[in-house]
N, C-alpha and C positions, 0 to 999 in steps of 0.2 A: 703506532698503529696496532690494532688488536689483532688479533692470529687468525681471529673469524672475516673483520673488514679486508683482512691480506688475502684470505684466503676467497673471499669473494670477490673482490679487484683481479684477483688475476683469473679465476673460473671466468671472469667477461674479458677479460684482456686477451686472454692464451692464445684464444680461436681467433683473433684477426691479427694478430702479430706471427704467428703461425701461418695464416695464411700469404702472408709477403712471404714467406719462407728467409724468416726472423726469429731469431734466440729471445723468448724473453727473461733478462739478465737481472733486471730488479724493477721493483716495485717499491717505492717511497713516501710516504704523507710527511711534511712537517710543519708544524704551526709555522705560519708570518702573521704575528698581527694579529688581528680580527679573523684573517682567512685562512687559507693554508695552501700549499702546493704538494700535488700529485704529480711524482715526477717517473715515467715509465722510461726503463733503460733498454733498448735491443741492441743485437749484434749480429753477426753473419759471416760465415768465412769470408766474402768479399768485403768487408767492409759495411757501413750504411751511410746512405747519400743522404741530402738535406729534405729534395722530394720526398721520399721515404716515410721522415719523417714525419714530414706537413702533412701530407695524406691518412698517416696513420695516426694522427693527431686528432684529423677530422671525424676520422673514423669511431675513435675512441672517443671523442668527447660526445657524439651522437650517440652510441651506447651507452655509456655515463648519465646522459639527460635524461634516455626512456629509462632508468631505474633509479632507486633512490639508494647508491653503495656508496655515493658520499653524504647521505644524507642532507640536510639542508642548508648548512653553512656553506659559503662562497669558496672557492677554490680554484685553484690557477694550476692548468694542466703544461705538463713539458714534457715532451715526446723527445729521447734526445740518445748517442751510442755514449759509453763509454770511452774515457777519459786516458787520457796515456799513462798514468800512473796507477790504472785499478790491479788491486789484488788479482793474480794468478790462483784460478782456485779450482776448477775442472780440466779433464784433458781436452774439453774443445779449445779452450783462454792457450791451454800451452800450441796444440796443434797453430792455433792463430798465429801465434809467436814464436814455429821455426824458423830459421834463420836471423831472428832477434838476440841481444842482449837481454839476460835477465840477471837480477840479483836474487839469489834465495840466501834464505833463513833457514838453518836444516837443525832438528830437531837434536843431534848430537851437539850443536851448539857451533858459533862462528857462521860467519854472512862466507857466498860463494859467487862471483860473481862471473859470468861465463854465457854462450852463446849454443842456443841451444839448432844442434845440427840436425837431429832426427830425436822420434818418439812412438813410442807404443804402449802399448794398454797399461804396462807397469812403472815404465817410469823416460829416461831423458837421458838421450845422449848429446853429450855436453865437450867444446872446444873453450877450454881455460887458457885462457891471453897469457902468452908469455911476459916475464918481467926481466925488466933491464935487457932486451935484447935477445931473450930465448926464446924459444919458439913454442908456439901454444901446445898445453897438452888434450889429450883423449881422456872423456871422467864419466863413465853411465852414472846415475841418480837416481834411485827409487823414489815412484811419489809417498810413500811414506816415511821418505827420512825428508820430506820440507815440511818444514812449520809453514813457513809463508813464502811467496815470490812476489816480483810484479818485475813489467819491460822498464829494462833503465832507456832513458831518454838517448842518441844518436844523432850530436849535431852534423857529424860525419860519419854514414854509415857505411861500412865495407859496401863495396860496389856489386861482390857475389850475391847480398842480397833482392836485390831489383833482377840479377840473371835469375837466382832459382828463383824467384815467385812468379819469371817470366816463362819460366822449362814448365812448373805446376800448369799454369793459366794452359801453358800448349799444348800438355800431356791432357787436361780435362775437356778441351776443346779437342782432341783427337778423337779421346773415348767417345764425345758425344757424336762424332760425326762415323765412329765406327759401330755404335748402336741405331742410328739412322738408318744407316748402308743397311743393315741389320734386319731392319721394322721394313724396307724397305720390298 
């Protein structure tokens, strides 16, 4: 896709994927065939439901028809989040994935594989799984020493996970009901 049609795909995309208060994560064209498919990625600290995206699908492909930014070849639109194994590449993607397993790649060389407990502007602080029986250690990480990361998959995940994202959920449902009181 040219840098101009990317760049004009998402100038019409931004503003209603923005408006669900949605990340928009990537923009895609690629040939099938005769046609092609346009496939728009969002995200959201909660997650994204299927509604979501059917809606935002509607939405997009109606701005799509009143202009010509896929010009006139046939194309197949898919509205759709991100996949459990996409590249770690912003601090939202790692924020998303506290209390997750990740693997990084870190630029000094050798894979790291570890559960990321907390974060800030510079970088990851990180619980490395103990081996043969010892006990996990403590490891900060700057985001400049990873080449690359993404969530390793969790057939069984530690159960503290589901607690803190359920302390988060309560702590932002507190905030909201103490800025109520507030407005009040």
């Amino acid at each position: 896709m040219s840098t101009t049609q990317s760049e004009r795909l998402r100038g019409l995309l931004e503003p209603l994927v923005a408006a669900r208060d949605l990340d928009l994560e990537e923009i895609e064209v690629t040939p099938a065939g005769k046609s092609r498919v346009l496939r728009i990625v969002v995200d959201s600290d909660e997650g994204v439901q299927l509604d979501e995206c059917a809606e935002l699908s509607r939405e997009a492909s109606k701005v799509l028809d009143d202009t010509d930014a896929m010009g006139g070849a046939p194309y197949t639109l898919e509205v759709t989040s991100p996949g459990a194994d996409r590249p770690l590449t912003t601090p939202r993607h790692y924020r998303r994935a506290v209390g997750r397993l990740i693997k990084a790649r870190l630029h000094e060389g050798g894979d790291l594989v570890a559960r990321i407990i907390a974060m800030d502007d510079s970088g990851l602080d990180l619980e490395v799984p103990g081996v043969k029986g010892r006990k996990p250690t403590a490891r900060r990480v700057e985001f400049a020493e990873i080449a690359k990361a993404r969530v390793e998959l969790e057939f069984n995940p530690r159960p503290e996970r589901s607690a803190q994202r359920e302390q988060i959920d309560e702590n932002d449902e507190n905030d909201k009901n103490d800025e109520n009181k507030e407005e009040a």
